[in-house]
C-alpha positions as MATLAB code, in Angstrom:
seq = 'XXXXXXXXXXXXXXXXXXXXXXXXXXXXXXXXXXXXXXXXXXXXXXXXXXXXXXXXXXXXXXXXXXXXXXXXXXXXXXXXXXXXXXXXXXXXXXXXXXXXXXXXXXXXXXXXXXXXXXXXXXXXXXXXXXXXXXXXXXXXXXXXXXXXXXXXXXXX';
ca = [
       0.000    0.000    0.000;
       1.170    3.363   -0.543;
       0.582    6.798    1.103;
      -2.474    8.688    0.218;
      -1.361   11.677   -2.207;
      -1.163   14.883   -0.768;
      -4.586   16.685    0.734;
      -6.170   19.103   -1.403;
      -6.612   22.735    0.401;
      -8.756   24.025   -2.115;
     -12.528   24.010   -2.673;
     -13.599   22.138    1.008;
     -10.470   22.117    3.205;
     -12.586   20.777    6.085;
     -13.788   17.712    3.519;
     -10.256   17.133    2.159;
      -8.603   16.436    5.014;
     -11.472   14.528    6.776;
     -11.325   12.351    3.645;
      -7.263   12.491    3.851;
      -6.811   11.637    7.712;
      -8.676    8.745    7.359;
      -7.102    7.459    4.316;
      -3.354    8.284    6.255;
      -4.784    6.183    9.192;
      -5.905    3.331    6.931;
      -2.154    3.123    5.900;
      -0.679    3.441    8.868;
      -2.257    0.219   10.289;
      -1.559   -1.386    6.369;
       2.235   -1.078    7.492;
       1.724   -1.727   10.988;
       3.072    1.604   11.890;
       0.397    1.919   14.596;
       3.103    0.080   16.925;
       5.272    2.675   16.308;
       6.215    5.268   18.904;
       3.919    8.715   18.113;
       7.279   10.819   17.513;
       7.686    8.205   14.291;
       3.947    8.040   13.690;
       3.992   12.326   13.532;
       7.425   11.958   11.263;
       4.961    9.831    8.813;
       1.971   12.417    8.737;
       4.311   15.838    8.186;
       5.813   14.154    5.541;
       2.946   12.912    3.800;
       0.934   16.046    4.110;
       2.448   17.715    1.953;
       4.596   21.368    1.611;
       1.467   23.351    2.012;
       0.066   21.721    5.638;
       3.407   21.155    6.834;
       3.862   24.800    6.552;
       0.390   25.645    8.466;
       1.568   23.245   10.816;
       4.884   24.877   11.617;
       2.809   27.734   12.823;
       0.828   26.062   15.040;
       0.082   27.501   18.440;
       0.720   24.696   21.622;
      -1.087   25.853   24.310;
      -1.194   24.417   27.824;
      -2.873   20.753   27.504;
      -1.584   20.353   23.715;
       1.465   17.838   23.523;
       2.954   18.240   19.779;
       4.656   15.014   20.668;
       1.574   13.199   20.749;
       0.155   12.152   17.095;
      -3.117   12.860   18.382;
      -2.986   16.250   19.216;
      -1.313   16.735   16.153;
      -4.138   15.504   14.319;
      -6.354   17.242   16.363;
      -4.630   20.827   15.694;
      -5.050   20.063   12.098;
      -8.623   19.338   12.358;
      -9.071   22.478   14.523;
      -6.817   24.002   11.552;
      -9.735   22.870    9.045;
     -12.641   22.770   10.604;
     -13.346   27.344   10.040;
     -12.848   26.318    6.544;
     -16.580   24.536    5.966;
     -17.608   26.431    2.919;
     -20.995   26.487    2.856;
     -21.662   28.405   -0.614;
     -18.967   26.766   -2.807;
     -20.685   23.263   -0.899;
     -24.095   24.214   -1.995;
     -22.585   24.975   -5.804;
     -21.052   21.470   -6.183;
     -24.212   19.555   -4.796;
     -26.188   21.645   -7.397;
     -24.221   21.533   -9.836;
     -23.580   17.703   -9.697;
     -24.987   16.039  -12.545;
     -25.356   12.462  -13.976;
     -22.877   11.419  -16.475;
     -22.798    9.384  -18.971;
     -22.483    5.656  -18.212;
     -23.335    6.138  -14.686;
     -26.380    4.510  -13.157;
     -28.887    6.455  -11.229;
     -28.195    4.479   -8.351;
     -24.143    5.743   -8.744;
     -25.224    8.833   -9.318;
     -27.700    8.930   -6.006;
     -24.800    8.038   -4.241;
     -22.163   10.446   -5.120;
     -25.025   13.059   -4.694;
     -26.053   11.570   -1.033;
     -21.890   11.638   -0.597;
     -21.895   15.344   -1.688;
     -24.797   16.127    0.840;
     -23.681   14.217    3.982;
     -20.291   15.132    3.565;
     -21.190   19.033    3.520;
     -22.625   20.993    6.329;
     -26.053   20.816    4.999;
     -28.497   20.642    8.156;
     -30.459   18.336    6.700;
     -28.967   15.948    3.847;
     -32.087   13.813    3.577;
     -34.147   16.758    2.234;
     -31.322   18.401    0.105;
     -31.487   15.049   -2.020;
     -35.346   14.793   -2.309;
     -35.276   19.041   -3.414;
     -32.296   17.794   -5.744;
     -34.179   15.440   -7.009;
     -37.745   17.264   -7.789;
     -35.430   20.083   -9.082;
     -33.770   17.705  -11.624;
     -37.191   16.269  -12.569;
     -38.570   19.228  -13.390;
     -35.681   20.605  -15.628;
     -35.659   17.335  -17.385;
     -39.785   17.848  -17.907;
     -39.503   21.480  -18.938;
     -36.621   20.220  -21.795;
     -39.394   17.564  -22.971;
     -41.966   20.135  -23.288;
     -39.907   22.821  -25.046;
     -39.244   20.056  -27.422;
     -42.640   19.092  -27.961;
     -43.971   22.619  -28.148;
     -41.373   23.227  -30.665;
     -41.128   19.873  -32.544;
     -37.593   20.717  -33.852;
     -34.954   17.878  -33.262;
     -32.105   20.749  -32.661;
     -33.734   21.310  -29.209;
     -34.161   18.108  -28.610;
];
């Protein structure tokens, strides 16, 4: 197995490394580096974050309680580091935007779009997708009945 490639910090930081951490940790017990002593363990994450988190995370702030010797208060600072960057209007865009492509079954495409609306900080996923849904019906009804009312195969 080989290390996850580096986190993306564009778009949804907050997503990216959720989605990143947990691929890292998935590794680390691959290689049975879980045994390892958290100095080694925090070695492994800086240098597989990449240039752009390692240099957030060489100004982090340790405050009393924080040990940056401990690989989970490393992680945590990083998540703490992520977490203000939830971005709730370029979120919304994507799950909009989102659309089924060619080749892809409905019930692939349902579940990248419930991914898209569970992994955002929509309050409630569940109704996003049925509004998503409706809203997708519709447009596909209103093409059908411009291309009836105009009976021309171009807008068809």
């Amino acid at each position: 197995m080989k290390l996850p490639e580096y986190p993306s910090l564009q778009g949804n930081p907050s997503e990216n490394w959720r989605r990143w951490i947990q691929r890292f940790e998935l590794y680390l017990v691959c290689e049975e580096m879980t045994k390892k002593p958290d100095p080694t363990n925090i070695a492994m994450l800086l240098s597989a974050v990449g240039p752009e988190a390692l240099e957030r995370y060489n100004y982090f702030e340790w405050h009393e309680g924080e040990n940056k010797n401990k690989f989970n208060h490393v992680k945590a600072k990083f998540e703490k580091e992520f977490a203000g960057q939830k971005r709730f209007i370029f979120s919304s865009y994507q799950f909009w935007d989102f659309s089924k492509t060619a080749g892809k079954t409905f019930d692939e495409f349902f579940t990248q779009l419930r991914t898209l609306a569970l992994s955002y900080v929509f309050t409630e996923p569940d109704n996003m997708i049925r509004e998503r849904k409706v809203y997708s019906r519709r447009k596909i009804l209103r093409l059908k009945s411009d291309c009836f009312v105009n009976r021309s195969a171009e807008s068809c």
